[in-house]
C-alpha positions in Angstrom: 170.3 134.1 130.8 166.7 132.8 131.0 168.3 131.0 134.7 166.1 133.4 136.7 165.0 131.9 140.4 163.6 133.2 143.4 166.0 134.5 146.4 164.3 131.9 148.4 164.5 128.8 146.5 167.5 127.1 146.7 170.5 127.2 144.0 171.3 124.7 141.4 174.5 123.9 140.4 177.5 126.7 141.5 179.7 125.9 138.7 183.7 126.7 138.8 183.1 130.2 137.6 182.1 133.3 138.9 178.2 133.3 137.1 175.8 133.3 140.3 174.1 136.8 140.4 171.7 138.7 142.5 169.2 140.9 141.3 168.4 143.4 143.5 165.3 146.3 142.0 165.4 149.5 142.8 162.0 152.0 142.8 162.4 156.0 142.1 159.5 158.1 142.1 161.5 160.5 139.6 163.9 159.3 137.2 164.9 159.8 133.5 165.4 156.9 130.8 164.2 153.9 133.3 161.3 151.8 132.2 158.7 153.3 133.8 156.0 150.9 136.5 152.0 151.0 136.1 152.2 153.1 139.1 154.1 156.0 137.6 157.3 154.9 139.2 160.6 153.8 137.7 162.2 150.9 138.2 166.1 149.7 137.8 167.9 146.7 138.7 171.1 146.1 139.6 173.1 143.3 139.2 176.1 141.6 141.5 178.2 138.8 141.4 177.8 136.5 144.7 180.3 137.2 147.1 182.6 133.2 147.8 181.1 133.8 151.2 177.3 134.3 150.1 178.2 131.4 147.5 179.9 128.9 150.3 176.7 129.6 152.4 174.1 128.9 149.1 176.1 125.1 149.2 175.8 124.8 152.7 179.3 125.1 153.9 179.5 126.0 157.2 179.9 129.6 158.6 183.5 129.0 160.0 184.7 127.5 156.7 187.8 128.8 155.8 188.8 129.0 152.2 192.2 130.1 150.4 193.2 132.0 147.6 191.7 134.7 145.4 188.5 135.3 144.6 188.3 133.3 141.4 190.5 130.6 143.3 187.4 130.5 146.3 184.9 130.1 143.7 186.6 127.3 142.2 187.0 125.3 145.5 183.4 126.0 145.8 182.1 125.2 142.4 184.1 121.8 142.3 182.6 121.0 145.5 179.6 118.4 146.1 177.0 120.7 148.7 177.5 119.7 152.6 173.7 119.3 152.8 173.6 116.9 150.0 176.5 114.2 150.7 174.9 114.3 154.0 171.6 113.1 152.6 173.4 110.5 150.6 175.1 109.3 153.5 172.3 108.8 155.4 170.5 107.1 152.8 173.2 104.5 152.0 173.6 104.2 155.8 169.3 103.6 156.0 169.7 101.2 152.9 172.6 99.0 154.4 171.2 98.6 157.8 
């Protein structure tokens, strides 16, 4: 998708879909029809869908968070939701601003 970021910067926008993945390589030293590393080794990544739990975390919910429903139901709640970390950060600005 061109959307390609680092595991340890944080993540944009979690929209109401499930479309937040993780890319995970994986090195063989033997393997047929996988592109192949300067080394001689092979490499192949996998892909997987966030887990709500890993997605709840990325937005800064916190760990005893409950939410309801399916899967596609918990990624909803979380992609309509404005990140704890965030409205935290514009409350304490307004808050710094007023008094």
């Amino acid at each position: 998708s061109g959307h390609v970021r680092s595991a340890d910067m944080p993540i944009q926008t979690i929209t109401t879909c499930d479309s937040v993945q993780v890319a995970t390589p994986i090195i063989f030293d033997k393997a047929v029809g996988l592109p192949r590393l300067p080394d001689g080794r092979y490499i192949d990544i996998r892909l997987r869908m966030l887990k709500p739990s890993e997605l709840a975390k990325a937005h800064s919910f916190p760990d005893d968070y409950r939410l309801t429903g399916n899967r596609g139901e918990q990624v909803k709640q979380i992609g309509n939701s404005v990140p704890v970390m965030t409205a935290c950060a514009m409350c304490e600005a307004d808050l710094k601003r007023v008094g």
